[in-house]
N, C-alpha and C positions, 0 to 999 in steps of 0.2 A: 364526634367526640370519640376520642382513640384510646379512652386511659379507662373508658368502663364505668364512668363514674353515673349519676343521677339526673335528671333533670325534672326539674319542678317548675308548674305551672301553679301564679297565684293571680287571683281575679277580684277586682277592689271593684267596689262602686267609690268614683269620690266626685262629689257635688253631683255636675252634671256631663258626668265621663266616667267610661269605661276603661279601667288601666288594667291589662294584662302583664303581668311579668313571665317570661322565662329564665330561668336560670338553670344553669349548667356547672357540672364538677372538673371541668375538662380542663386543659392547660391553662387556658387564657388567652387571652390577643396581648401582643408587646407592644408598650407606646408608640413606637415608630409607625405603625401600621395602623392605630386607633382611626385617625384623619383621612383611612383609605376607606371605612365600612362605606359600603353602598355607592361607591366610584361607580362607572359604566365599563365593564371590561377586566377589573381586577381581580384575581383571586389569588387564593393559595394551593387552589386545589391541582392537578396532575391532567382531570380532565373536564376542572370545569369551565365556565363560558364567564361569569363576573358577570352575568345580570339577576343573579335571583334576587339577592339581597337591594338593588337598586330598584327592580318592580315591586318589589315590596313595599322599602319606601313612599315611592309613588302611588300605590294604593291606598297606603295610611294618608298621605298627607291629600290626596284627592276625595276624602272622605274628613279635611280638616283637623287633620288626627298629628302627632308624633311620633317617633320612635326613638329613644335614648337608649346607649351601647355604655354599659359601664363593665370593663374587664379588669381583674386583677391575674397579671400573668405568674402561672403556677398552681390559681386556685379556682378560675374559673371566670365565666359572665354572664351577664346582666343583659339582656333586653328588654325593654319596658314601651310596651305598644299603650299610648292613650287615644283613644274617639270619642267621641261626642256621644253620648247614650241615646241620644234622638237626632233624627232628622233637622236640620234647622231648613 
């Protein structure tokens, strides 16, 4: 995040799931590129590689879990990690 802005972490219990949110004050992601989060290979970055955000993925959902990307470009985004609060 380049603009200085905040980032806030909120942590739900709901039912039988753990939902972390991050969010951020930072630009935003532009629509065009929403359908790219967590490709194998993609970034935006200068020097990076385009797999963090995909191992990541893959650790949530190998633990039965999600991750929802909601950005509004200009004001910032949304990550919203849910798992399972127990082992099933």
């Amino acid at each position: 995040m380049e603009s200085g802005g905040k980032i806030i972490l909120k942590i739900y219990e709901i039912d039988d799931n753990i939902q972390v949110k991050v969010i951020d004050q930072g630009n935003g992601i532009p629509k065009e590129l929403m359908n790219k989060i967590g490709e194998p290979f993609y970034t935006t970055k200068e020097k990076g590689t385009g797999i963090g955000l995909m191992v990541c993925f893959q650790i949530i959902e190998s633990h039965e879990g999600t991750i929802k990307v909601e950005s509004n470009y200009g004001s910032g985004t949304t990550f919203t990690v849910t798992i399972p609060s127990s082992i099933r």
